[in-house]
RODREN-445392 format. One record per residue (C-alpha): residue number from 1; x negated, y negated, z negated. Coordinates in steps of 0.05 Angstrom, whole numbers. Layout:
+-----+--------+--------+--------+
! num !     px !     py !     pz !
+-----+--------+--------+--------+
! NUM !      X !      Y !      Z !
...
+-----+--------+--------+--------+
This chain:
+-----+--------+--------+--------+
! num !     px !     py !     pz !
+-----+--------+--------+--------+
!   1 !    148 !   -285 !   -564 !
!   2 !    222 !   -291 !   -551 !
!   3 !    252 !   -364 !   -541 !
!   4 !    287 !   -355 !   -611 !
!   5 !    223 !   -349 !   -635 !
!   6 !    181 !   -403 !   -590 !
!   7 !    239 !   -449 !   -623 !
!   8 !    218 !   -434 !   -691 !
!   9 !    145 !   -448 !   -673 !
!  10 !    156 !   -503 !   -642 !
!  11 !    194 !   -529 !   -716 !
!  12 !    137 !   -501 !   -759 !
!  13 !     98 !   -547 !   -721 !
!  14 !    136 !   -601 !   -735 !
!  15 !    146 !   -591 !   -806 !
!  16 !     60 !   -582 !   -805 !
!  17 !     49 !   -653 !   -770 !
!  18 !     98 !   -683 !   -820 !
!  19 !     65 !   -651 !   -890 !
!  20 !     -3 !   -677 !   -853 !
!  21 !     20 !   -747 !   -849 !
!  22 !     13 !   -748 !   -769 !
!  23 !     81 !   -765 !   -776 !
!  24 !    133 !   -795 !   -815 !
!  25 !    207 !   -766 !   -800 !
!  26 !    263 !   -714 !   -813 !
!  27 !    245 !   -648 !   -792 !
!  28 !    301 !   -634 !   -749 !
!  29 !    351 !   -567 !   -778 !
!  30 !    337 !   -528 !   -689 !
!  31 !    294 !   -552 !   -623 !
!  32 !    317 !   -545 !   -563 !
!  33 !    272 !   -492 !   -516 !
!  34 !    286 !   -488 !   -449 !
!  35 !    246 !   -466 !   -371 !
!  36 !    203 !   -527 !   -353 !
!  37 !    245 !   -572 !   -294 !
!  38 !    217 !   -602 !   -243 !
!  39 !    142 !   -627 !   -257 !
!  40 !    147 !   -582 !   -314 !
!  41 !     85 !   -519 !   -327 !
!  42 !     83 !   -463 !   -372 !
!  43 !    125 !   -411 !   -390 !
!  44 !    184 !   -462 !   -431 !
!  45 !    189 !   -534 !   -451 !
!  46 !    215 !   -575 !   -503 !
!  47 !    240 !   -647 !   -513 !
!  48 !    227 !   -649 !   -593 !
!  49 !    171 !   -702 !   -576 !
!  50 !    223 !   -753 !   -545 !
!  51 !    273 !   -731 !   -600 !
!  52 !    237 !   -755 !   -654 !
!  53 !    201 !   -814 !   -622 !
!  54 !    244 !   -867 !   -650 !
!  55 !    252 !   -843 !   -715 !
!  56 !    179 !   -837 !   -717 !
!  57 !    161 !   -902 !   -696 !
!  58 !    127 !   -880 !   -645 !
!  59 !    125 !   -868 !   -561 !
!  60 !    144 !   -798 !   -539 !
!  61 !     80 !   -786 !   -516 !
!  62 !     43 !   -806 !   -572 !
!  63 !     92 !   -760 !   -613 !
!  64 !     69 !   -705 !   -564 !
!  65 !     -3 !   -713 !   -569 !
!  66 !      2 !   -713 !   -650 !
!  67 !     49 !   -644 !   -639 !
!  68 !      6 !   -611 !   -589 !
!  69 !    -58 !   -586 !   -640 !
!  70 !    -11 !   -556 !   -680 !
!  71 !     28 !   -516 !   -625 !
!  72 !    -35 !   -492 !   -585 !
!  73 !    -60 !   -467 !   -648 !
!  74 !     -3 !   -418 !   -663 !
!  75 !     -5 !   -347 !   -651 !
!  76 !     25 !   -322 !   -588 !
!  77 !     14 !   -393 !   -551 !
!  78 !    -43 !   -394 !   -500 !
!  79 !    -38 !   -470 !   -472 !
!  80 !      9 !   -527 !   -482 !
!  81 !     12 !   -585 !   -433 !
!  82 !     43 !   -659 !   -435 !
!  83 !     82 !   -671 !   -373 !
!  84 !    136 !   -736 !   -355 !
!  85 !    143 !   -778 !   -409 !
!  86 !    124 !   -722 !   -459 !
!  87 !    157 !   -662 !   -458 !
!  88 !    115 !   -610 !   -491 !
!  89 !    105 !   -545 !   -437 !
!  90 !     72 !   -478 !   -469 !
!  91 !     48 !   -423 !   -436 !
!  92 !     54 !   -352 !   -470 !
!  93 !      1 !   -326 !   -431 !
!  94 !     23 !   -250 !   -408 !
!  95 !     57 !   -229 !   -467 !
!  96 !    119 !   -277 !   -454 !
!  97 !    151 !   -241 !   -409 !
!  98 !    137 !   -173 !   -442 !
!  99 !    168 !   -195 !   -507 !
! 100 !    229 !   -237 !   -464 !
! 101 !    238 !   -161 !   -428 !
! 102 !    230 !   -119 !   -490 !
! 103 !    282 !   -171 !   -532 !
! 104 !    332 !   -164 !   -475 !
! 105 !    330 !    -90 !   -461 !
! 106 !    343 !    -88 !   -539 !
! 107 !    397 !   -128 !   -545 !
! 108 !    433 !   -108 !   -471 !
! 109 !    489 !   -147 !   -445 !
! 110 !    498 !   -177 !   -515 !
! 111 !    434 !   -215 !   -497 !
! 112 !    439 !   -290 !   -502 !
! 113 !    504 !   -280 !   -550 !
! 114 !    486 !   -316 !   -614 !
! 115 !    491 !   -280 !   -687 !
! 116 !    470 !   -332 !   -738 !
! 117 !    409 !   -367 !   -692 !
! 118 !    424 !   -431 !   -641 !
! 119 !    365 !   -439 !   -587 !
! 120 !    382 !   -496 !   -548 !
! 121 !    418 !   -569 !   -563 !
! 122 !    478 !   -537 !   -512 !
! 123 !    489 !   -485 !   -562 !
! 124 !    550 !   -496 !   -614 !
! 125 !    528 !   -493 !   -687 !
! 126 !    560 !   -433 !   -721 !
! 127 !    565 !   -489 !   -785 !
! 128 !    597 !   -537 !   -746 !
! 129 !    643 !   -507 !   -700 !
! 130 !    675 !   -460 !   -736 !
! 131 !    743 !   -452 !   -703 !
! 132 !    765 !   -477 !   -633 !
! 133 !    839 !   -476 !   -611 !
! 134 !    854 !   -471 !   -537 !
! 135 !    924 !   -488 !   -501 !
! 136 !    935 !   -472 !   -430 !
! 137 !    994 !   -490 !   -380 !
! 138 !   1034 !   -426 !   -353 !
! 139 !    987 !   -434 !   -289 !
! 140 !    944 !   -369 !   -265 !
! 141 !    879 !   -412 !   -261 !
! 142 !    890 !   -444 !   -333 !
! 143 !    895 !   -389 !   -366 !
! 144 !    841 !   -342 !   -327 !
! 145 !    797 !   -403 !   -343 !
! 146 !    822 !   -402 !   -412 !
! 147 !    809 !   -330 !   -419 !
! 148 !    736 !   -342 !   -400 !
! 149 !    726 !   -394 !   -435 !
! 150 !    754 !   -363 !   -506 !
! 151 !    705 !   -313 !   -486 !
! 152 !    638 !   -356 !   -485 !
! 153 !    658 !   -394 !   -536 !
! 154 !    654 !   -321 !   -588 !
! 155 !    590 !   -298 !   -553 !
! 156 !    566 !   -363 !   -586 !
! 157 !    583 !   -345 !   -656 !
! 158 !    650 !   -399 !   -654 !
! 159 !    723 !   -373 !   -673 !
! 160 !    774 !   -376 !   -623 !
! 161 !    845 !   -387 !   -619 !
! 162 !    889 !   -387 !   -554 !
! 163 !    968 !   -404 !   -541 !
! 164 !   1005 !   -433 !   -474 !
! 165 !   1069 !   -455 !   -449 !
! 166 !   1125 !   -427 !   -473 !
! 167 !   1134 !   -355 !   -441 !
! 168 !   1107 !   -297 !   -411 !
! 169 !   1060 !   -299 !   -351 !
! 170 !   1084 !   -272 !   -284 !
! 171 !   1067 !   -189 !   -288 !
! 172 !   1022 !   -204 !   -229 !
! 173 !    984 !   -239 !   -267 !
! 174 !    970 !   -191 !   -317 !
! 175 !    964 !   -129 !   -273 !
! 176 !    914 !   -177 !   -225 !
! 177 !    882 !   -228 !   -265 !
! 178 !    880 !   -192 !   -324 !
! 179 !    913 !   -249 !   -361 !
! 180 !    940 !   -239 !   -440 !
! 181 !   1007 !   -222 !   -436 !
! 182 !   1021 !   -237 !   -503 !
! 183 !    980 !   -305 !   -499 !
! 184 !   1029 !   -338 !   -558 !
! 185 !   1075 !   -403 !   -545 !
! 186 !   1032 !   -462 !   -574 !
! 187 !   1088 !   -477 !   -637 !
! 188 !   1073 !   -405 !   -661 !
! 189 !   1008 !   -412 !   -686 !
! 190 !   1005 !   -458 !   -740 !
! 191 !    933 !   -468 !   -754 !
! 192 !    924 !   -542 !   -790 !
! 193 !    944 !   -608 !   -780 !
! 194 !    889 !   -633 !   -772 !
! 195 !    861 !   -577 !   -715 !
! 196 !    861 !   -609 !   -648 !
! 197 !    878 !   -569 !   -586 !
! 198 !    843 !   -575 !   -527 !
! 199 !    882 !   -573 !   -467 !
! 200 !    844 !   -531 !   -414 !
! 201 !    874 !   -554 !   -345 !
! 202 !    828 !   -536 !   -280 !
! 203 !    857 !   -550 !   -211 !
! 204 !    914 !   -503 !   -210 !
! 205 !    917 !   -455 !   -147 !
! 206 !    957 !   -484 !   -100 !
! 207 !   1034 !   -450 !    -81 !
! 208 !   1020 !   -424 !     -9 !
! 209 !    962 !   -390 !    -42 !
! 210 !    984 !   -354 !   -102 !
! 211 !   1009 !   -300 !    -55 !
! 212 !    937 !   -287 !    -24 !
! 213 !    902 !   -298 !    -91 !
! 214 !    935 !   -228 !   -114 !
! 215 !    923 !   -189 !    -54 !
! 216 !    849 !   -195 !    -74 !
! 217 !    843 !   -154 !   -134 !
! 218 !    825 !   -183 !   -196 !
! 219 !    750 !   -179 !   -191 !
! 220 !    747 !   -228 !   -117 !
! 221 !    809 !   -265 !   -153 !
! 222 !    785 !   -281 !   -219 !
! 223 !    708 !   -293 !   -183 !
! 224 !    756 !   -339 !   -133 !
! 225 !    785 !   -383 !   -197 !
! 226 !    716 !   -383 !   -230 !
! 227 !    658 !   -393 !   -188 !
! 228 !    681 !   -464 !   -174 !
! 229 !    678 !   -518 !   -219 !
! 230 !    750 !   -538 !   -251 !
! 231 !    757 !   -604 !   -217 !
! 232 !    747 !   -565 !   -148 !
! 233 !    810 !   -531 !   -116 !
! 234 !    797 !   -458 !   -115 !
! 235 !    775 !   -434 !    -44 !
! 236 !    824 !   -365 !    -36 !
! 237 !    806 !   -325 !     25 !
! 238 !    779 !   -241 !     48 !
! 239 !    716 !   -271 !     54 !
! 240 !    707 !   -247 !    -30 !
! 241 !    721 !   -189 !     -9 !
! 242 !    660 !   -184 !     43 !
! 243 !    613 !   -125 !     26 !
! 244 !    551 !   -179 !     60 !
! 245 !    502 !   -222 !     20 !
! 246 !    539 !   -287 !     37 !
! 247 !    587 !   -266 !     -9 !
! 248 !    557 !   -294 !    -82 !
! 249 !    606 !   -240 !   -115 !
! 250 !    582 !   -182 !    -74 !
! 251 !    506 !   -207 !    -82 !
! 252 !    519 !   -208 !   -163 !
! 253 !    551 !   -130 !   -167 !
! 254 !    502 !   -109 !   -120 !
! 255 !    439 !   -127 !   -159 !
! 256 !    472 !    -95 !   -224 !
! 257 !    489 !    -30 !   -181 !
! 258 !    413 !    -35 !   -154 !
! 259 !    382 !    -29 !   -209 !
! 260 !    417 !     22 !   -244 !
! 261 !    403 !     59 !   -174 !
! 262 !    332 !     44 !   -189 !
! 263 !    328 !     70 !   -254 !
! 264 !    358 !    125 !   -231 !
! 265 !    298 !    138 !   -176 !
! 266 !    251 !    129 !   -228 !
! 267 !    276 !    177 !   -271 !
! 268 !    274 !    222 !   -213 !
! 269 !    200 !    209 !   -202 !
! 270 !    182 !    222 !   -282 !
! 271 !    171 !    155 !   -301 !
! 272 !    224 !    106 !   -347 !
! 273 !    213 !     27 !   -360 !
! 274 !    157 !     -5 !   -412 !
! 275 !    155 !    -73 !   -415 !
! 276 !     88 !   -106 !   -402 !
! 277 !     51 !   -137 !   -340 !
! 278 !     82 !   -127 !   -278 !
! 279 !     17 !   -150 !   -233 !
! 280 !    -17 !    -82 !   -191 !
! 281 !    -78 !    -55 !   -235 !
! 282 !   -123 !      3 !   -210 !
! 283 !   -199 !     23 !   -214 !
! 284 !   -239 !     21 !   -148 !
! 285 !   -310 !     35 !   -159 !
! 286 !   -310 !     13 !   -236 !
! 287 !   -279 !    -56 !   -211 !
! 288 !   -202 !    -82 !   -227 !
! 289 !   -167 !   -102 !   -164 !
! 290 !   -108 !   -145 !   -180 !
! 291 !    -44 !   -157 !   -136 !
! 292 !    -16 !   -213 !   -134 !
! 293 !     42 !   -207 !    -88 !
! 294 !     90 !   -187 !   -141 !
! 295 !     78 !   -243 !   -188 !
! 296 !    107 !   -302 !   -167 !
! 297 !    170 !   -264 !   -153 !
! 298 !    168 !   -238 !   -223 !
! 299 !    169 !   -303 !   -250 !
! 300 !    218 !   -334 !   -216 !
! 301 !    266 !   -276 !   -246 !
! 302 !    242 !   -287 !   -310 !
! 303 !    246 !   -356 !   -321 !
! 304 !    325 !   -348 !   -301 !
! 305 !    327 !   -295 !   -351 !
! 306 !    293 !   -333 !   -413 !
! 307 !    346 !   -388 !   -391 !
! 308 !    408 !   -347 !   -400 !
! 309 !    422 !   -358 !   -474 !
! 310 !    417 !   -436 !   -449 !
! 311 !    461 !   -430 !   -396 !
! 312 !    516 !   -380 !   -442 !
! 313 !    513 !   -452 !   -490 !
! 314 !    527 !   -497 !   -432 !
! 315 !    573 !   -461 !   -407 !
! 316 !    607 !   -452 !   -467 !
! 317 !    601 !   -536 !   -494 !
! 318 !    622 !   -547 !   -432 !
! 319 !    689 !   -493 !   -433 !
! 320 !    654 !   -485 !   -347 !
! 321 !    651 !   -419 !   -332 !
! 322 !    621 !   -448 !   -263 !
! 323 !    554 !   -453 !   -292 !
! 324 !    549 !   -377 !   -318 !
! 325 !    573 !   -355 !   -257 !
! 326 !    526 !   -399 !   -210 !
! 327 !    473 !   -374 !   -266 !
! 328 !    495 !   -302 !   -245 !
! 329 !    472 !   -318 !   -171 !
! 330 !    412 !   -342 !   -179 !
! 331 !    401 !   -276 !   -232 !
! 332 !    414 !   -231 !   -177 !
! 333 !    388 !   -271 !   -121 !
! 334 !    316 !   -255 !   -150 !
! 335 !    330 !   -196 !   -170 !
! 336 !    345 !   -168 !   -100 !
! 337 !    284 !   -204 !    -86 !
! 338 !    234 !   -163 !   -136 !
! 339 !    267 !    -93 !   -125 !
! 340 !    228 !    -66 !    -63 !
! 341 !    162 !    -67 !   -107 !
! 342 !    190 !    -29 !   -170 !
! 343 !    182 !     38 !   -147 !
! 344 !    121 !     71 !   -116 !
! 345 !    112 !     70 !    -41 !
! 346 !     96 !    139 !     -6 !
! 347 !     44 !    180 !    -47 !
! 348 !     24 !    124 !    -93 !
! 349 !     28 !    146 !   -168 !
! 350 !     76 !    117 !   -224 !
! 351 !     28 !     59 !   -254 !
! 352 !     36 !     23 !   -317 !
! 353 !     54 !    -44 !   -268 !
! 354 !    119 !      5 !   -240 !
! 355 !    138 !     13 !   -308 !
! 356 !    138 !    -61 !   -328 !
! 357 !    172 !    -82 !   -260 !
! 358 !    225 !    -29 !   -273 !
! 359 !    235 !    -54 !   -347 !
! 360 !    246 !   -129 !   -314 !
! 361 !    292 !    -99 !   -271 !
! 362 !    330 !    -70 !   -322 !
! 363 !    331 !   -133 !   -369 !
! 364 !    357 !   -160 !   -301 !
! 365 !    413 !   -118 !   -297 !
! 366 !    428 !   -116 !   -363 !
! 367 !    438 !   -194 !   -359 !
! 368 !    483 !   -179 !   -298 !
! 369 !    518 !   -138 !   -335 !
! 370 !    532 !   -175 !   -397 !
! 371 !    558 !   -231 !   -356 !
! 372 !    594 !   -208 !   -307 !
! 373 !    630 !   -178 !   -365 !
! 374 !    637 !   -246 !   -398 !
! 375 !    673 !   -271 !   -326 !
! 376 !    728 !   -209 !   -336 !
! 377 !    693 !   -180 !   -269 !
! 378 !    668 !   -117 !   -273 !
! 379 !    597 !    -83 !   -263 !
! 380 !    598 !    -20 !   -223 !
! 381 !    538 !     27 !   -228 !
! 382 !    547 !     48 !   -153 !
! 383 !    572 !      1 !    -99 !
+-----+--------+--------+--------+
């Protein structure tokens, strides 16, 4: 069960409770799904209990307890849990992450991008939000921010519209930063009176370091003018350029070029990726030993990865392309993390648990990917 789905559980439920007379409200048009915070358990979480406690008449947690029959009775759930003040948290059992894998390796980098489904309160509403109009001053960060922004903003189904200051950015900036170089002069592109135009204005990059900014090549630079948040001055120095893992950017685009390096391996040993459960199995003397080692690790990586069409909303609401990139980190932090134990060591054999760790790996990467691409940064299959 994909979150998408989970979501539209979660809803049916609702929508039972209320045609049962449990309870006596609206049923809400989406419910928000997200990884269980601190405190939390399970596999996801949801707030729709403390959502619809006051329209119900009711405390959240009563709310919860009236919603909870009808959600550990559905088919793919395998335990729900009231935790805190009553957020709902359901377990999946072991198919979660095999259908989270199998959705993402299907949809690729586009993964998280929404179509005509929201997941998530974050997440702009394709009805609501049809068209967005960004301005940006003739400033490198602005308009690399802008850039980045515009582009979040159509993974989540919204239109998009960008002009700045009168004319054309520096050629640096292009060649570099990959800015527009036709980005149009905000009096050019009538679109409605009664539009309004967000200004987007980050910390600009300050004059003594423009100069160093573009010695870094647009990959560190743009990563430079991102990864902080936009009312933090951009820190521009060589150390983005440092091929170690205290560089965040280097730790990112090495995880991606990892795993297509072991996919590659695989390949080479005669096995390819199939989602499913990533825990050691093997007969010794009719009896199933299980690993553990791997699974704690495992779900650590994919808890970030069910969170990613989240994070794409936030960071899109929010116009902070911080918060994907920060995401990003984390992605590939446990990614780098999991890696050692997808292939076989020495004369072990391919097992179904190799296959499932390599599919993770590649859902991994293909997150990478997909937002690295998102940041204008790119995603090299050997590094």
């Amino acid at each position: 069960m994909t979150p998408v789905e989970l979501s539209r559980t979660v809803l049916r439920a609702v929508r039972r409770a209320v045609e049962d007379g449990e309870l006596s409200v609206v049923v809400p048009e989406k419910v928000s799904v997200t990884v269980p915070g601190a405190g939390g358990w399970g596999d996801y979480a949801t707030n729709i209990a403390l959502q619809l406690a006051r329209p119900a008449g009711e405390t959240p947690r009563r709310v919860a307890e009236l919603l909870l029959p009808h959600l550990a009775g559905a088919h793919g759930v395998s335990g729900v849990e009231i935790t805190g003040p009553g957020f709902l948290n359901i377990s999946l059992g072991r198919t979660a992450s095999t259908s989270l894998v199998a959705e993402i390796l299907r949809r690729g980098p586009r993964y998280g991008f929404v179509d005509d489904l929201t997941v998530g309160d974050d997440t702009p509403n394709a009805s609501t939000a049809r068209l967005v109009r960004l301005h940006a001053p003739r400033e490198p960060r602005a308009l690399v921010v802008m850039d980045v922004v515009a582009r979040l903003l159509r993974s989540q189904g919204v239109d998009v519209r960008t002009t700045c200051e009168t004319g054309p950015p520096e050629p640096a900036w292009v060649t570099v930063l990959g800015v527009d170089p036709y980005c149009a002069p905000q009096e050019s592109t009538p679109l409605g009176l009664d539009l309004e135009v967000e200004v987007v204005r980050p910390v600009p990059v300050p004059a003594p370091d423009l100069a160093p900014l573009l010695t870094l090549g647009r990959d560190a630079a743009r990563w430079a003018l991102l990864h902080p948040a936009a009312h933090d001055r951009p820190r521009v120095t060589a150390d983005h350029l440092v091929q170690r893992e205290a560089n965040p950017l280097f730790r990112g685009r090495y995880a991606y070029a990892r795993t297509r390096a072991v996919s590659r391996n695989a390949a080479d040993l005669g096995f390819t990726a199939q989602p499913g459960d990533v825990r050691d199995t093997q007969d010794a003397q009719g009896d199933v030993e299980v690993e553990e080692v791997t699974t704690p690790l495992a779900q650590e990586l994919t808890s970030l990865l069910a969170d990613h069409p989240r994070v794409l909303a936030r960071a899109a609401t929010h116009r902070a392309p911080d918060l994907l990139a920060r995401h990003l980190v984390a992605v590939a932090d446990a990614t780098l993390v999991l890696l050692p134990a997808v292939l076989p060591l020495g004369d072990e054999k391919p097992l179904a648990a190799h296959r499932a760790r390599l599919a993770l790996a590649e859902a991994a990467g293909a997150v990478l990917a997909g937002g690295l691409s998102l940041l204008g940064i790119d995603a090299p299959e050997h590094l």
